[in-house]
C-alpha positions in Angstrom: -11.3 1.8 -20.7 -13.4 0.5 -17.8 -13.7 1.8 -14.2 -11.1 -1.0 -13.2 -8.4 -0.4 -15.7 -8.5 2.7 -14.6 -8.1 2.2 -11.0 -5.5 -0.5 -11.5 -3.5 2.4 -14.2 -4.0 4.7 -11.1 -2.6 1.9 -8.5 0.1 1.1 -10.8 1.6 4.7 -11.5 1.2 5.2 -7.1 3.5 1.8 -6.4 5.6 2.8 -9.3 6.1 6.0 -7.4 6.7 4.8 -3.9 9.1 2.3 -4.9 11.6 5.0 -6.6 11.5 6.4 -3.0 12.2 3.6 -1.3 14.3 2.3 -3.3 16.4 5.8 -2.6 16.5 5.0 1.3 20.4 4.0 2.2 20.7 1.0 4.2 21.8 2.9 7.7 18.6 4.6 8.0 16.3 1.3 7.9 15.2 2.5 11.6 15.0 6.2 11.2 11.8 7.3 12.6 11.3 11.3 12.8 10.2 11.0 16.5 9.3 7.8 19.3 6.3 7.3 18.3 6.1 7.4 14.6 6.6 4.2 12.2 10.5 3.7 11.1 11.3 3.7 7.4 11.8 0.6 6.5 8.2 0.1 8.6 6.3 2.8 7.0 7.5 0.5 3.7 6.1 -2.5 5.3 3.0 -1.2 6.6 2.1 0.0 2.9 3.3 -3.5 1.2 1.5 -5.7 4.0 -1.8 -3.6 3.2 -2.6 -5.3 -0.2 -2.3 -8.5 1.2 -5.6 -7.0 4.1 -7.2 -4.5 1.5 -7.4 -7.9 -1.2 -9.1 -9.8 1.8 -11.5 -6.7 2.1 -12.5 -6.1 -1.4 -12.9 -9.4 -1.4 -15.9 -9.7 1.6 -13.4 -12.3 3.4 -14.0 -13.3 7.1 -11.4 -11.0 8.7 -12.3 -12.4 12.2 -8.8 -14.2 12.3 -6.6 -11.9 10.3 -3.2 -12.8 10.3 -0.9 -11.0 8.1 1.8 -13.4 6.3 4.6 -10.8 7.5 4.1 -11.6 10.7 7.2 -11.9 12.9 9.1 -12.1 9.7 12.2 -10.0 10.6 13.2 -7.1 8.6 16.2 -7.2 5.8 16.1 -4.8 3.2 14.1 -2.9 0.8 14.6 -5.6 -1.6 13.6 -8.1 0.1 10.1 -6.5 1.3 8.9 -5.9 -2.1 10.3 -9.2 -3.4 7.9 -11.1 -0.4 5.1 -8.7 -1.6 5.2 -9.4 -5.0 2.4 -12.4 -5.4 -0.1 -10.6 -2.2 0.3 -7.7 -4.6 -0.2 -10.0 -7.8 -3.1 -11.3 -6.1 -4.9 -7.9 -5.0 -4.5 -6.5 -8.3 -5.8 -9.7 -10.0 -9.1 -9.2 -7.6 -9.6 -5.8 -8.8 -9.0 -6.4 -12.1 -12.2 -9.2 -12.1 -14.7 -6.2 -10.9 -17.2 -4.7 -13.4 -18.3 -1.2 -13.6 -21.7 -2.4 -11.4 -19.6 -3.8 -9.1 -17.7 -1.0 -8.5 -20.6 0.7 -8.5 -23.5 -0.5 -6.4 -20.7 -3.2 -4.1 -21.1 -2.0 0.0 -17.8 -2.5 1.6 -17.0 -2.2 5.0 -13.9 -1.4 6.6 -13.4 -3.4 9.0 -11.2 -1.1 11.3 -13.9 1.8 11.4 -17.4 0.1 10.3 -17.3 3.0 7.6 -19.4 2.1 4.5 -18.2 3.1 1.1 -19.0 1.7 -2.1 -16.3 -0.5 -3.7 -15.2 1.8 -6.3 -14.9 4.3 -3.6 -12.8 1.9 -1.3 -10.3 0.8 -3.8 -9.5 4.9 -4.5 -9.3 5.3 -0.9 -6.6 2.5 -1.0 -4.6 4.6 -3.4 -5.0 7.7 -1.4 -3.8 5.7 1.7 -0.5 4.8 -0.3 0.2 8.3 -1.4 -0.3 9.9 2.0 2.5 7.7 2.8 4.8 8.7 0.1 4.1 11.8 1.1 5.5 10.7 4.6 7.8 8.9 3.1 9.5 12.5 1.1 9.5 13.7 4.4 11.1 10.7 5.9 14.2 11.3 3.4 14.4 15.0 3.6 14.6 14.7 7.2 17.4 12.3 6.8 19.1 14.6 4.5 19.0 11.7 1.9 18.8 12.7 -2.3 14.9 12.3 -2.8 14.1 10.8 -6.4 12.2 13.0 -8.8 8.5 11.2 -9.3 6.9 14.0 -10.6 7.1 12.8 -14.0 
């Protein structure tokens, strides 16, 4: 299996996960934030499907000089209906990934853009998973918080 199978097996089983949990947040708490200054639930959901769409443009070496993301003032409805617009950025980021050879991955310099940290692509793209999983990690707290059934994803 080569390095990006693996990483896209790895990306697939971390999305896999974070939908079950939010797919498990009810309706009424779409705006529940643990505190003022934290990111509501239904955002923290946003803010991790809106991320392929910058992360593809990254991994890509794309001018991100005049980033705009496509969510932008796009309201917020339901759960559904944020992974349903995600679908074809996510399509799209995955498709980029799966195009990289082990020397890419390898010996690629990426820059984030929001730092100037240097990292190697392979590097960068498990750092992408690791972003996601901190925020299912948030996200598990989100629920218990809320006092809401959390799904089993430790299968």
């Amino acid at each position: 299996m080569t390095q990006s199978k693996l990483i896209l097996l790895n990306f697939s089983e971390i999305r896999r996960r974070s939908t079950l949990l939010w797919q498990a947040l009810p309706e009424e708490f779409y705006s529940w934030k643990p505190d003022h200054s934290a990111m509501t639930a239904l955002g923290m959901i946003r803010h991790v499907l809106q991320a392929d769409y910058g992360w593809n443009m990254i991994v890509s070496q794309a001018d991100m000089s005049q980033y705009k993301t496509p969510w932008q003032a796009r309201p917020f409805i339901s759960v559904a209906d944020e992974l349903e617009f995600a679908k074809p950025y996510r399509q799209e980021f995955l498709s980029t990934i799966k195009q990289f050879t082990d020397e890419e991955l390898a010996n690629t310099e990426i820059i984030h853009p929001g730092n100037g940290e240097k990292k190697m692509l392979g590097q960068y793209l498990l750092r992408i998973g690791y972003h996601e999983s901190v925020h299912a990690g948030q996200f598990l707290s989100y629920l218990r918080a809320m006092g809401v059934e959390r799904p089993l994803i430790w299968d």
